[in-house]
FIMIKOL-163478 format. One record per residue: residue in one letter; x negated, y negated, z of N, C-alpha, C in turn. Coordinates in steps of 0.001 Angstrom, whole numbers, plus 500000, padded with zeros to 6 digits. Layout:
<kolkols>
AXYZXYZXYZ
...
</kolkols>
This chain:
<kolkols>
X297211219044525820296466218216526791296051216893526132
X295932215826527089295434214402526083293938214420526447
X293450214103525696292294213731525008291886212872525599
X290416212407525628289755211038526178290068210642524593
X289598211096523593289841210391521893291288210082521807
X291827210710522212293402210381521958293708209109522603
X293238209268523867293646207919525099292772206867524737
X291463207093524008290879205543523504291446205262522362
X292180206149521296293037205609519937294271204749520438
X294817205329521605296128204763521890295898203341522476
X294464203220523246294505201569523867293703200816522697
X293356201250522126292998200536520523294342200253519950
X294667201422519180296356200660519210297799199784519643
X297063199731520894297950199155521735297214197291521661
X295909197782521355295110195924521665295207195224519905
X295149196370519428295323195800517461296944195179518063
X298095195925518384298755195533517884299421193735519021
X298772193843519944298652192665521346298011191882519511
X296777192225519344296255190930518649297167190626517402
X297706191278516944298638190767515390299222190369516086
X300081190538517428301233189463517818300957188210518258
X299460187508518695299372186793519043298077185832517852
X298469186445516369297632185921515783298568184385515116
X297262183591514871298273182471514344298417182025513104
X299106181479512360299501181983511057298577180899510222
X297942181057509255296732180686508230297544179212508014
X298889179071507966298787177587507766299702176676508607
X299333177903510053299292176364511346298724175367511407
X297416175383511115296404174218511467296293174289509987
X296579172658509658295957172086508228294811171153508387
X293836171664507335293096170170507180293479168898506829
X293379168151508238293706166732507618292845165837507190
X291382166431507924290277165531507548289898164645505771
X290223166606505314289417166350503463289810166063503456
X291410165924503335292555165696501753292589164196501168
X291894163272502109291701161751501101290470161255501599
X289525162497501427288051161690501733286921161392500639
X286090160822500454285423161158498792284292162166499175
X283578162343498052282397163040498195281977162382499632
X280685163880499949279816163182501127278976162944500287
X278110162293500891276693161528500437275886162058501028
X274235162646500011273216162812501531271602162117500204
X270746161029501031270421160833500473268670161641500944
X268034162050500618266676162736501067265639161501500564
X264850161663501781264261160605501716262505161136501850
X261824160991500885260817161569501177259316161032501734
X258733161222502278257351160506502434256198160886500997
X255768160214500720254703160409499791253112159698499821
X253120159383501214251543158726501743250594159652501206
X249534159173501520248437159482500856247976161233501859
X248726160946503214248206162198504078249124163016503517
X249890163438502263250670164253502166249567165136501202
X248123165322500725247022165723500073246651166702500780
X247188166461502045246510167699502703246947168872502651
X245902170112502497246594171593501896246723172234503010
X247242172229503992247406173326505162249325173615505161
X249970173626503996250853174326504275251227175690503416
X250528177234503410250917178310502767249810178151501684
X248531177615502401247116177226501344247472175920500122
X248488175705500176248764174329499202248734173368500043
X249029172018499123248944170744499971250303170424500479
X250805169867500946251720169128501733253155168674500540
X252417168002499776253151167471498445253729168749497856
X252924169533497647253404171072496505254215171565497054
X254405171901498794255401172718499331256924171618499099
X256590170227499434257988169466499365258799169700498068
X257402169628496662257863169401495207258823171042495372
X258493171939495827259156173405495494260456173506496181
X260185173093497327261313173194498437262958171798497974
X262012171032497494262848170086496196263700170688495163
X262815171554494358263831172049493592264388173421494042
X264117174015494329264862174651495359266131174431496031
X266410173334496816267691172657497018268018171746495679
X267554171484495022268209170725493878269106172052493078
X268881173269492994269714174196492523270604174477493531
X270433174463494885271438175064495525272595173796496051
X272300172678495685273354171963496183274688171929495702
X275780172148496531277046172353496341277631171383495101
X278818171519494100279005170515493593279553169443493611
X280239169283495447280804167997495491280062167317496254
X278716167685495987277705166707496901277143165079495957
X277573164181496260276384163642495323275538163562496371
X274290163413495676272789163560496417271887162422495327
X271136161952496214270010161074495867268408161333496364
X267098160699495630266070160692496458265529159182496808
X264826159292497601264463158234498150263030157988498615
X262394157729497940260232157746498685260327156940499019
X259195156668500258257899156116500858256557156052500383
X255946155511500144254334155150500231254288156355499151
X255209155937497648254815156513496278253992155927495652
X254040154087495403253830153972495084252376152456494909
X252459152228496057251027151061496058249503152121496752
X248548152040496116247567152850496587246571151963497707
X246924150316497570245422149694498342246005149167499929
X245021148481500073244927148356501423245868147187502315
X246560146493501791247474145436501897248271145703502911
X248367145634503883249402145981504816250938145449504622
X250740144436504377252437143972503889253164144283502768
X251990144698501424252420145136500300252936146969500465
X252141147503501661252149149043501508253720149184502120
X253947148012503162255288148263503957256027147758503072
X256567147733501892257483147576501527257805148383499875
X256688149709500327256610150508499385257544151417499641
X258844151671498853259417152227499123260830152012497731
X261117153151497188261840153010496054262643154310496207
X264254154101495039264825154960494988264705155501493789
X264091157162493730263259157904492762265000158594492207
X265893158796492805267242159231491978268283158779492510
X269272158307491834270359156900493029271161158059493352
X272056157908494413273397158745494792273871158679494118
X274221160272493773275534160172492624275809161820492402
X276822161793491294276506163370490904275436163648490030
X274982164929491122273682165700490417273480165924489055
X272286165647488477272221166243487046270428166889487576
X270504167972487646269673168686488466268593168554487833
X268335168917486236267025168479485608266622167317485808
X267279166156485263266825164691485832266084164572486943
X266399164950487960266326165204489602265221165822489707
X264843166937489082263462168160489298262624166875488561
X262968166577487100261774166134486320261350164904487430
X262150163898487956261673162519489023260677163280490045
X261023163843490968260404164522491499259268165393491157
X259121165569489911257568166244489461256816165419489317
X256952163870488855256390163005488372255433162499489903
X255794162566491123255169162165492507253845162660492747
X253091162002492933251422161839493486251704160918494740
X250644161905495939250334160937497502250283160067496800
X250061158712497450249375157148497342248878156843498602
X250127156076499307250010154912499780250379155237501376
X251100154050502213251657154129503366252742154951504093
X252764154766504996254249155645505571255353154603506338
X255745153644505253256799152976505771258265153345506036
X258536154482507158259870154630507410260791153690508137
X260844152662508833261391151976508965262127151295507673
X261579150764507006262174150136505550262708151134504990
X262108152458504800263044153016503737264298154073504575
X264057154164505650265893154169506350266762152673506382
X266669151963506087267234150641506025267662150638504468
X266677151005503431267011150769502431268174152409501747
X267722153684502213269142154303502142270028154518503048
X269651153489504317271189153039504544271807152482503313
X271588151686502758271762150699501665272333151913500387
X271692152919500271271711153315499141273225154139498892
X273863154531500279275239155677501191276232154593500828
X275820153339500924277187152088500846278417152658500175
X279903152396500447280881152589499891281025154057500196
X282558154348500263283464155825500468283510155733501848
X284712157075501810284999157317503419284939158893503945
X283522159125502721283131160697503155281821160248504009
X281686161558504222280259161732505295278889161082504509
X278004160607505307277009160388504902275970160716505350
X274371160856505036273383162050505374272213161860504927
X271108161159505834270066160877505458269048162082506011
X268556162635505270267593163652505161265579162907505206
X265194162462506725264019162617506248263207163388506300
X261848163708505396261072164553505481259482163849505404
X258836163647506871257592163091506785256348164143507676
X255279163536507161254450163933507334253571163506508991
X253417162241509335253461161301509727253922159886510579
X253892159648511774254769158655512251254192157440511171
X255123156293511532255187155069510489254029154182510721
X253601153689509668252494152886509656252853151384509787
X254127151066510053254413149594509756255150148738510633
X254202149310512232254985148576512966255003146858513152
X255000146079513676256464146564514698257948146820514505
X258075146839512999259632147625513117259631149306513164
X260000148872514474260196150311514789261135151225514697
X260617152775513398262080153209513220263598153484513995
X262735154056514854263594154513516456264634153179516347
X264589152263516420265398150814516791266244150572515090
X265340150578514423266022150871513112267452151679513086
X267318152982513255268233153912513497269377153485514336
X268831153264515759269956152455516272271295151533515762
X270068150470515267270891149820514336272164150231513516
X271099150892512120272199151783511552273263152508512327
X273142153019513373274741153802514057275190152882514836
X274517151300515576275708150606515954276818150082514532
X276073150081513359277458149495512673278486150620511946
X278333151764512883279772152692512904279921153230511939
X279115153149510746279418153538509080279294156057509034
X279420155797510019279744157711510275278324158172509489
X277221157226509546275849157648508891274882158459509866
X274512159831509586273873160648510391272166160663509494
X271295160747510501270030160759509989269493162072510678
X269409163548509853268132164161510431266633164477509680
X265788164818510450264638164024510356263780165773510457
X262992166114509772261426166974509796260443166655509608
X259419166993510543258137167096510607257176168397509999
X256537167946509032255656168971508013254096169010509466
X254163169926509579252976170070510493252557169345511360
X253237168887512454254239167909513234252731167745514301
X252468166250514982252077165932516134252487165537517058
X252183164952517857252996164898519172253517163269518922
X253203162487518352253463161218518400254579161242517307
X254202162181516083255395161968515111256595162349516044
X256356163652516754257880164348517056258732163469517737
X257750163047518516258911161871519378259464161050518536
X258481160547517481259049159034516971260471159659516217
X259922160881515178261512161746514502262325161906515653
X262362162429516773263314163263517295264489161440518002
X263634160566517993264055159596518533264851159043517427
X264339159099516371265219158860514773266256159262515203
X266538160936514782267499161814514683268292161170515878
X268702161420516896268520161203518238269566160185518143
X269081159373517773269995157478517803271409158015517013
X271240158400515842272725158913514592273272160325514825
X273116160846515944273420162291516475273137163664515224
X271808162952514698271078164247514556270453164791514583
X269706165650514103268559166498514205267493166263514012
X266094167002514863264804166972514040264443168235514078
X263796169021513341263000170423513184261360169706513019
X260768170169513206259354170885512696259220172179512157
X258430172071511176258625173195509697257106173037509196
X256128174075509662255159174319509365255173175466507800
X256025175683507019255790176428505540257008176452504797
X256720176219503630257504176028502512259075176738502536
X259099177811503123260309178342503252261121178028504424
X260247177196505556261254177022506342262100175570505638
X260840174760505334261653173528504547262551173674503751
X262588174661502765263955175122501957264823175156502909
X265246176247503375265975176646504418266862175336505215
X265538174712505639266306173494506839266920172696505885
X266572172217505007267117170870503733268207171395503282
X268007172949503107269808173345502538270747173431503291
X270600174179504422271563173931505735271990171915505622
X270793170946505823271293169773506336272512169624504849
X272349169932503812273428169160502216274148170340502856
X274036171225502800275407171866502891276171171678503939
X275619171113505102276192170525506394277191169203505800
X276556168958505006277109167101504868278598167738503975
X278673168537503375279683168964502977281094169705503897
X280559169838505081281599170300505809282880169325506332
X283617169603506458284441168712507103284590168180508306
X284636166671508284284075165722509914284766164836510163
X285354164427511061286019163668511710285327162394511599
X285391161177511199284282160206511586285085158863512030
X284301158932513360284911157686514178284676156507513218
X285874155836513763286414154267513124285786153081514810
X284874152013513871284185151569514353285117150192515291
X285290150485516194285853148745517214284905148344518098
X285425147150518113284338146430519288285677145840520412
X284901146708521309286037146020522512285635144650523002
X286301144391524123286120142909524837285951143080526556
X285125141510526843285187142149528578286511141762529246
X287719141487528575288757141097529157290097142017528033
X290963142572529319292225143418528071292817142653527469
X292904141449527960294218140198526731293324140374525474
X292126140280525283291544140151523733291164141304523186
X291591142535524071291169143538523660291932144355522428
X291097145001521311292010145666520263292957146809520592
X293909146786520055294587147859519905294238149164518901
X294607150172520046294001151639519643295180152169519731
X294887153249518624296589154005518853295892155898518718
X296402156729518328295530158151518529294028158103517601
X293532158687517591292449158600516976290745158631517380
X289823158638517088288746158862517557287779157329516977
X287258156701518326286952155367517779284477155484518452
X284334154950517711282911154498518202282674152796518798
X282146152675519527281388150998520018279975151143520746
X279626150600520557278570150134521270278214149099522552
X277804150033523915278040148851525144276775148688525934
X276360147837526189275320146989526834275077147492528429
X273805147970528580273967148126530111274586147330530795
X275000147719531917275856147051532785277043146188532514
X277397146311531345278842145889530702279988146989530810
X281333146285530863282665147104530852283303146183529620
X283846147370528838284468147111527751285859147642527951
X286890146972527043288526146905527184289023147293526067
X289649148416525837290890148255525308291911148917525107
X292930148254524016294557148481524149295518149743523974
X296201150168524518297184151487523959298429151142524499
X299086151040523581300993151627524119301450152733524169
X302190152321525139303085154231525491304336154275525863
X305229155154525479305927154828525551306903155605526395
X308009155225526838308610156566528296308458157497527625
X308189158794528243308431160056527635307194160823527068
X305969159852527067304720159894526327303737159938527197
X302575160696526963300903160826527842300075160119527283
X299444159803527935298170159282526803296785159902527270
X296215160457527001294660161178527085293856160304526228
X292842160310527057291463159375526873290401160672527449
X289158160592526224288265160940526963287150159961526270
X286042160396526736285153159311526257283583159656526960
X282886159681525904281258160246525414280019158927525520
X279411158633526309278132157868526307277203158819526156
X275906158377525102275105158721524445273799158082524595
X272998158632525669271576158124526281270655158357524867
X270411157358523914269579157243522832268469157038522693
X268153156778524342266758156233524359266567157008525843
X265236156587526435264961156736527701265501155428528993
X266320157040529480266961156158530955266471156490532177
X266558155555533149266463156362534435267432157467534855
X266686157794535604267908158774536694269021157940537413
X270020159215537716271237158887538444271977157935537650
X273098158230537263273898157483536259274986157673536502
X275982157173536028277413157797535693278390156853534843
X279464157507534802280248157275533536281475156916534139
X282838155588533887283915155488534622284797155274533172
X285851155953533564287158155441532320288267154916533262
X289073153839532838289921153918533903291203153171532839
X292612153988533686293457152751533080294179152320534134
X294208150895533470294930149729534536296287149126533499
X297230148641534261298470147597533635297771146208533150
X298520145769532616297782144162531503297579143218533276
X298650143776534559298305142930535466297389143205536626
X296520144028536365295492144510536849295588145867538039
X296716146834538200296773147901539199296098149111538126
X295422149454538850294701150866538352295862152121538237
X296001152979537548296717153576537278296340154809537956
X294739155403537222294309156353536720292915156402536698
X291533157040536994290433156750536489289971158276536558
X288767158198535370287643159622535074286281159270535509
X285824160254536444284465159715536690283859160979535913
X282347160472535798281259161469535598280022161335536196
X278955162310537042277688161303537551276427162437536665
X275533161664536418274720162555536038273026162503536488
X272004163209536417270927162960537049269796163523536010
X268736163010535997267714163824535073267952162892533584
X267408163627532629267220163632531192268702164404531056
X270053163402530726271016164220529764271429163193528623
X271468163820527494271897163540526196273332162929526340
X274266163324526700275501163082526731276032163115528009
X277048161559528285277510162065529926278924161949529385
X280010162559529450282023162304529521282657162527530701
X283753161820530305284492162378531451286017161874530301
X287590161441530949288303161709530354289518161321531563
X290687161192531103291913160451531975293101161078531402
X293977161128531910295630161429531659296872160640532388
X297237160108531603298218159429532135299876159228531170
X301077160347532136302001160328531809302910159423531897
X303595158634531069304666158032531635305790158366531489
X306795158599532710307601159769532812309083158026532236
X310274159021531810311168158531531048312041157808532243
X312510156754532425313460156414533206315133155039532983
X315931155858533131316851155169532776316916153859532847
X316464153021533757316392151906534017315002151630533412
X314296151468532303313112151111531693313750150282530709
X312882149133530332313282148100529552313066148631527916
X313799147852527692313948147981525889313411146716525041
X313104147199523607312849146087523075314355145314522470
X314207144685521309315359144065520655316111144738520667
X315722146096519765316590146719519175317613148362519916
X317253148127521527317449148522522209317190149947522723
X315497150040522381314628150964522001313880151174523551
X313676151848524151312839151665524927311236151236524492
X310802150001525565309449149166525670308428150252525711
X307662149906524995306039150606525600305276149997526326
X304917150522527169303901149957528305302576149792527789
X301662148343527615300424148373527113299748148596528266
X299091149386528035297899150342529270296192149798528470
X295756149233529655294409148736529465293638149937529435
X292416150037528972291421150999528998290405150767528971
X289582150662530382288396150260530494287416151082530089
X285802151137530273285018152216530398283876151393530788
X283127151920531655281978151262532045281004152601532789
X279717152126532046278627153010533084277272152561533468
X276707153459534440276076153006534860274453153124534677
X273862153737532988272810153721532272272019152498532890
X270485152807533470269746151788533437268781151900532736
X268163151331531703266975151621530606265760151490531287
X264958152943530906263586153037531542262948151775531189
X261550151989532083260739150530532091259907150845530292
X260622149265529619259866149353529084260909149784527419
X262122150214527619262968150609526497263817149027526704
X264199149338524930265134147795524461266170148089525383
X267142147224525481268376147586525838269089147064524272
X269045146709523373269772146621522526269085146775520960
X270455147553520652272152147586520681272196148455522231
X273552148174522084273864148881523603274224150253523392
X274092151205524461274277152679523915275792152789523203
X275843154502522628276674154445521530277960155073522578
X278760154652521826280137155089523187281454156300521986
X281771157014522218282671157497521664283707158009522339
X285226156888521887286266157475522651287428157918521448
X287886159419522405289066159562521742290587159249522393
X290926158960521881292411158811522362293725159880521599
X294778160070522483295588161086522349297105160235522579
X297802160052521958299385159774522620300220161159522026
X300929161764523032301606163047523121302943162681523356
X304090163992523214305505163949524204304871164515525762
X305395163445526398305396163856528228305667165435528352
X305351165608529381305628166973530449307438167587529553
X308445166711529556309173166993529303309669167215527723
X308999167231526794308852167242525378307829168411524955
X309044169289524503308339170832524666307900170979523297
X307916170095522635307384170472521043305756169451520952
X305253168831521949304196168222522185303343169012523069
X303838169379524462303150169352525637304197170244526511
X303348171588527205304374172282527875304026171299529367
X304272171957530466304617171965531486303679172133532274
X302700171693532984301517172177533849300340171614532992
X300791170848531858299512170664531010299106171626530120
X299568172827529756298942173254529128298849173121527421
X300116172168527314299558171858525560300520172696524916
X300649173260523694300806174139522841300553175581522988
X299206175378523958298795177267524334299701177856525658
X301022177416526048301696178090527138302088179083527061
X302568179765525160302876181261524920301451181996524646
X300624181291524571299485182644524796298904182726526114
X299506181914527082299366182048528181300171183123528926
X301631183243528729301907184049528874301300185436528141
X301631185721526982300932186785525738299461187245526982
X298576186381527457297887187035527970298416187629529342
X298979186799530191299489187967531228300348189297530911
X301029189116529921301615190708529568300483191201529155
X299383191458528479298038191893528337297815192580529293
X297202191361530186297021191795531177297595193232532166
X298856192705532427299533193490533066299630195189532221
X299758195031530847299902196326530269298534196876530450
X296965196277530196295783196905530613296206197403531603
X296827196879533040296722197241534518297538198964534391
X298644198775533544299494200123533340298788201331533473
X297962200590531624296962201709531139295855202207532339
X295295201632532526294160202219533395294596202723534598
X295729202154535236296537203239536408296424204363535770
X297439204666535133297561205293534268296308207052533933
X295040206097533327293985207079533027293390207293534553
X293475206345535625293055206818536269293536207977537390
X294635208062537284295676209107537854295221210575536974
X295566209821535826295165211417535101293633211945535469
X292900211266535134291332212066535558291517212447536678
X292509211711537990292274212857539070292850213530539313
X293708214034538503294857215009538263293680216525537287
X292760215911536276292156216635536169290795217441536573
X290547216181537775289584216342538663289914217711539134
X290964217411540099291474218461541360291610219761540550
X292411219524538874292488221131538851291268221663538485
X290318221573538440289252222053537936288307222511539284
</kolkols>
């Protein structure tokens, strides 16, 4: 007689062996990102104002949990990190307002770690002075300069900034309109309501993070995750500036690009394609600040003589972080298509607009203009089976099938058991 154990070994066996056939082999997908990138960079940037005296974190002060949670990640950082530190308000103690804002020094430069060096700088820190974060994200921006690995500003304050009106929030901006793939995330040591915003608005602008971390172990924890993050492998958009007209617009070819666009502006630009070829566009606006409601997002492609081809809408409503949308456009092969010299078939330059419709709450900058991220794709057409199957589906058309035989063999099986149970129903 079969077994219920027997009949669950056999559809186990039957799904192990569905999954080895449809597994994919360890060196389909290569990394292309690492293989010519340098170290990442992450530089930690610390506050050292005078409110860092205060002992409410784990009965110590503020300073003692950072100094531990310091070396702490100074042992655990990976070894192709170089890492640097960076204070605030270490070092002027008086009352000078212009002298305190420009307190701000680099306590260990980027580079490779020499971990004692690093612990001993860092023991040497006493509170003082101000909390000038504006200047000292400006200045390790400064400090990340050079390579084409990741970069990673780590702050850790106590405090929103004492030195307005440069305001970090706009600071930050800055730094990610000039495209340098520089991410800033940001913690709050026993966080208020005015810091969180001002951090989360930091983070926020360079697409990263803020935590609040009320005890010494969560700060370990979060600081090692962010270096060991900076070590992962990342794609980092290559910075263009489009134009409001396609004749001056740059040429883009596959790849993943960043710009920056101005409310109520449409930006342009270039791709060739060629018969036989798709081109996919999608493309990411990034509400960095406070917007109104009701928005939306347009991609469109047009010919250099202005007929629309193709367009992606998106609409969005409320508080969203991110609005996309995305386009496809094949150009199918035809005998009669022009050639160049060499009797090659022409590529068609296809304009690529994008425009949306972000209006900045009452009362937010509008500039830089929000952050835009497009990718672009050129493929083989519908008819180029080593690019792109048939219906769109890409590369995944045999596990498309692979899953309907699945499918269909589950349908077998469970006919199947279910016949039998009432086969053993009745005799019983």
């Amino acid at each position: 007689m079969i077994t219920r154990q027997r009949l669950a070994a056999g559809a186990c066996a039957l799904l192990a062996a569905l999954t080895a056939g449809i597994a994919v082999p360890s060196g389909a997908v290569a990394d292309e990102t690492a293989a010519d990138k340098d170290a990442p960079k992450v530089d930690l940037v610390l506050d050292v104002s005078g409110s860092m005296r205060t002992r409410d974190i784990d009965g110590a002060s503020r300073m003692a949990a950072a100094k531990q949670a310091f070396n702490e990640v100074l042992d655990a950082t990976p070894e192709d990190v170089e890492l640097g530190i960076r204070t605030l308000g270490a070092d002027y103690p008086g009352d000078d307002r212009r002298t305190g804002c420009k307190d701000t020094a680099q306590l260990y430069p980027v580079g490779p770690l020499d971990r004692t060096e690093a612990k001993t700088a860092v023991a040497t820190l006493t509170p003082t002075g101000w909390t000038p974060i504006g200047p000292a994200l400006l200045k390790a921006a400064d400090d990340l300069e050079g390579g084409n690995g990741t970069k990673r500003i780590v702050l850790i304050s106590d405090g929103e900034d004492t030195c307005a009106p440069l305001d970090p929030c706009e600071v930050a901006r800055e730094i990610a309109a000039k495209g340098i793939g520089l991410t800033i995330d940001t913690l709050g040591l026993v966080p208020n309501a005015k810091m969180r915003v001002q951090l989360s608005c930091i983070a926020e602008a360079t697409g990263g993070t803020y935590t609040s971390v009320e005890h010494t172990d969560e700060l370990t924890d979060r600081v090692n995750q962010l270096v060991d993050r900076a070590a992962d492998p990342v794609v980092v958009p290559e910075a263009v500036e489009g134009t409001d007209v396609c004749a001056k617009a740059p040429q883009l070819g596959s790849g993943v690009y960043t710009d920056r666009e101005e409310f109520g502006q449409e930006r342009w630009y270039r791709v060739d394609v060629l018969p036989g070829q798709e081109l996919r566009a999608s493309v990411s606006v990034a509400a960095d600040r406070g917007v109104d409601p009701s928005y939306g997002l347009l991609v469109r492609a047009v010919t250099v003589h202005g007929r629309e081809i193709v367009r992606g809408e998106a609409t969005g409503t409320g508080r969203t972080d991110v609005l996309s949308t995305g386009l496809r456009y094949p150009k199918p092969e035809r005998d009669d298509a022009d050639t160049d010299d060499g009797g090659k078939p022409a590529a068609e330059t296809v304009c690529v607009g994008i425009a949306h419709s972000f209006s900045p709450a009452e009362g937010v900058k509008t500039t830089p203009g929000l952050p835009v991220e497009t990718t672009i794709d050129i493929v083989g057409g519908p008819g180029d089976a080593d690019d792109v199957a048939a219906f769109g589906l890409g590369r995944g058309w045999w596990l498309l099938g692979v899953l309907v035989l699945v499918g269909f063999l589950a349908g077998l099986v469970w006919g199947w058991v279910s016949r039998w149970r009432v086969a053993v129903w009745r005799t019983n």
